[in-house]
N, C-alpha and C positions, 0 to 999 in steps of 0.2 A: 375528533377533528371537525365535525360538522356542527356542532355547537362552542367550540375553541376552551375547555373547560379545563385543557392542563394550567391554562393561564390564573387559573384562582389561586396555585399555589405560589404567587410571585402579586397577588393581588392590595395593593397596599390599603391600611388599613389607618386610622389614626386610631391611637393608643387610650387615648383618653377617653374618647367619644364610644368605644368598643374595646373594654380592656379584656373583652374574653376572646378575643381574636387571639390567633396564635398559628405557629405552623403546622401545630397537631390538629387543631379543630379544622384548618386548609385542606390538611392533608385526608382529615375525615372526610368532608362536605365532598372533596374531590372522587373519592371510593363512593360514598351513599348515590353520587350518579350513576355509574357504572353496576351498582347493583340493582339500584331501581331500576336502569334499565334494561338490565340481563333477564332481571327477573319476569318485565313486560314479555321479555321475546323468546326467551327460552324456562322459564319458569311454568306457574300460574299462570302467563297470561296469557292471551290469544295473537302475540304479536303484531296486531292493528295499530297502525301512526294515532288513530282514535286513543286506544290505551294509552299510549306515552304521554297523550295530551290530557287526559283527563283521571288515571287512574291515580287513588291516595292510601295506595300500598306502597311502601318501600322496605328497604333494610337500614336500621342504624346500628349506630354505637353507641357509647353513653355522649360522646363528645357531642356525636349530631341530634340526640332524644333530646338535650337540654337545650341547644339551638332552636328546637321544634318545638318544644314546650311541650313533648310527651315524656310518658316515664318511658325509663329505660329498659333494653329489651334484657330477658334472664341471661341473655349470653348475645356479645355482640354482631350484630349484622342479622339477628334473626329480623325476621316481617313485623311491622307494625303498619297498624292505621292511622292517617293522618288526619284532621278536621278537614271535611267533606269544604264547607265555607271557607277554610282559610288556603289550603293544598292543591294544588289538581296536575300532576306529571311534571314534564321536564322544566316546563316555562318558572314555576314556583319552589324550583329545588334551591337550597343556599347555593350552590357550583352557578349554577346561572345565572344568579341575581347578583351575588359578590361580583363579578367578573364586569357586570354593566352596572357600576357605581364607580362612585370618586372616594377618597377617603374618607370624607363624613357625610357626604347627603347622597341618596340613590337617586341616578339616571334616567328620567322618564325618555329621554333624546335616547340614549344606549339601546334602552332595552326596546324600545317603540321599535327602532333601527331593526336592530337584530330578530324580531319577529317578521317584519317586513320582508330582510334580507332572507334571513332561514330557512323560513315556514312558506313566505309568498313569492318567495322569488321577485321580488319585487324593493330591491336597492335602490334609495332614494339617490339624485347621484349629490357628489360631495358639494358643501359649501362656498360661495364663489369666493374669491380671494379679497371682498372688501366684510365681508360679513365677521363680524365678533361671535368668536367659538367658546371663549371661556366660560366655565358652568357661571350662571348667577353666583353671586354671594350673600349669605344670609343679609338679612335686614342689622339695621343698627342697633343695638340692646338698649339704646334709649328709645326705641320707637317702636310702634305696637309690632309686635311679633308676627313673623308671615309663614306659612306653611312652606314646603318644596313646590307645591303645587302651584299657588302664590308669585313664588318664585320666576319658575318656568316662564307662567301666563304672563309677565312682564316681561321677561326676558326676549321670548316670542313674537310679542304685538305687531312688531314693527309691517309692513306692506313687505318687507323684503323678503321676508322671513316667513311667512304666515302657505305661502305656497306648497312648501314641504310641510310644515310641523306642523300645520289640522290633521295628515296623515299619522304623521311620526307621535305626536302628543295623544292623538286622538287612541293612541293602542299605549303607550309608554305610562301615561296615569292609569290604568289599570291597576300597574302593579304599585302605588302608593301606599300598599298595606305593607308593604316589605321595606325594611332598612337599607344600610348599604351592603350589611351583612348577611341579608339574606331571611334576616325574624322577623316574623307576623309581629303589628301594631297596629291598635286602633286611632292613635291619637299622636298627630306631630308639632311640637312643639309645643302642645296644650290643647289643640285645635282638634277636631274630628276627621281622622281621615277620610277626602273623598275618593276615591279610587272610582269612578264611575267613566267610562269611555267610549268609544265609536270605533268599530274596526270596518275602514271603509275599501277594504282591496279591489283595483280593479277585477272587474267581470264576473264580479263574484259576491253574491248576496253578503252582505255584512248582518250590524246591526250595532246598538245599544248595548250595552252589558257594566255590571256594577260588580268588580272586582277582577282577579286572572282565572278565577275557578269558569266564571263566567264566559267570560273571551274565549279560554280553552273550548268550551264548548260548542259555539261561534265556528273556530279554527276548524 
C-alpha cells in the first residue's frame, strides 16, 4: 500500500519496445517485492528502513533473474545477490520502476515524485491548470537522436515549470539507468546514460549522487 506496487500488474507496457513484458513476469516483479521485502524485516535482515533502501539481496524466479540480468536461482524465490552498482532496495526493484513509467520511456517526473512523496513526506503540490503534463515525445527520427534525459530537460526549461522540477528532476534522473521495465542500461538510445542527480529535501542535508544505489544512500 505504501509504495502502490499492486498497480504493476495492470501496468501497460508497449509490446514492441519490451516484447518480454507479459503478466507472468507482472506478476513475478510484483512477488520479488514482497519477498525482498519480507526478507529485510523478518528474514536475514535487521529490519532498518536503511536496509530496504540500500540492501542487494533479494528472492527471484527465473522470470525476475533474467529481468535482473542474473542467473537463475536452483529453485525459485531462493536469495540472490544483485550488482552492488546497479541495485540497491525498494527504490531499484522492477515493481517500483515499471509502475513510474509510461509505456515506452521511464518517468524521471513519476519517480522523482514518488520519492519525494514516499520517503520525504514531502508532495510537490499538483500542476496548475495552464501547465502542459504530457510526457515529452521522442525526437523526430530525421534529427539527431535525444536521450529521455534530453527530453525531460526541454520539456522543463520553461520559468513555469522549473520551481518544482530542479526538485522533482533533481532525484527522478537518478534512476535513468532503468527502463520503463524496470532493466539496468547503460546506454539510451545510443547515448550514455547519465543518471547523475541532487536530492535536495527540505531540512535535511542532501547531496550529489550518480545513480539510485547512490541516492539510496543519501536517503
Amino acid at each position: 500500500q505504501w509504495l502502490d506496487l499492486d498497480k504493476v500488474l495492470a501496468a501497460p507496457k508497449d509490446a514492441a519496445t519490451y516484447p518480454t513484458w507479459s503478466d507472468a513476469l507482472a506478476q513475478s516483479v510484483r512477488r520479488e517485492a514482497d519477498e525482498m521485502i519480507s526478507e529485510a524485516i523478518f528474514g536475514t535482515g535487521d529490519a532498518k528502513l536503511r536496509t530496504l533502501l540500500t540492501t542487494t539481496t533479494t528472492r527471484v524466479d527465473a522470470l525476475t533473474a533474467a529481468l535482473y540480468g542474473v542467473p537463475a536461482p536452483a529453485a525459485d524465490w531462493d536469495l540472490v545477490q544483485l550488482p552492488g552498482n546497479q541495485r540497491a532496495g525498494v527504490l531499484t526493484q522492477a515493481a517500483f520502476l515499471a509502475i513510474r513509467a509510461h509505456e515506452v520511456y521511464p518517468s524521471p517526473v513519476l519517480r522523482g515524485v514518488s520519492v519525494l512523496d514516499h520517503f520525504l513526506c514531502e508532495a510537490p503540490p499538483p500542476p496548475g491548470g495552464a501547465v502542459v503534463t504530457t510526457p515529452p515525445t521522442p525526437s523526430d527520427p530525421a534529427s539527431t537522436p535525444t536521450t529521455n534525459r534530453e527530453r525531460y530537460a526541454a520539456h522543463t526549461a520553461s520559468a513555469q515549470c522549473q520551481g518544482c522540477h530542479v526538485t522533482i528532476d533533481g532525484i527522478g534522473m537518478g534512476f535513468e539507468e532503468f527502463d520503463a521495465i524496470g532493466r539496468y542500461r547503460t546506454t539510451d538510445n545510443g547515448h550514455p546514460v547519465d543518471a547523475t542527480g541532487t536530492l535536495t529535501p527540505s531540512g535535511i542535508a542532501g547531496g550529489d549522487f550518480d545513480g539510485a544505489p547512490e541516492m539510496a544512500q543519501l536517503l
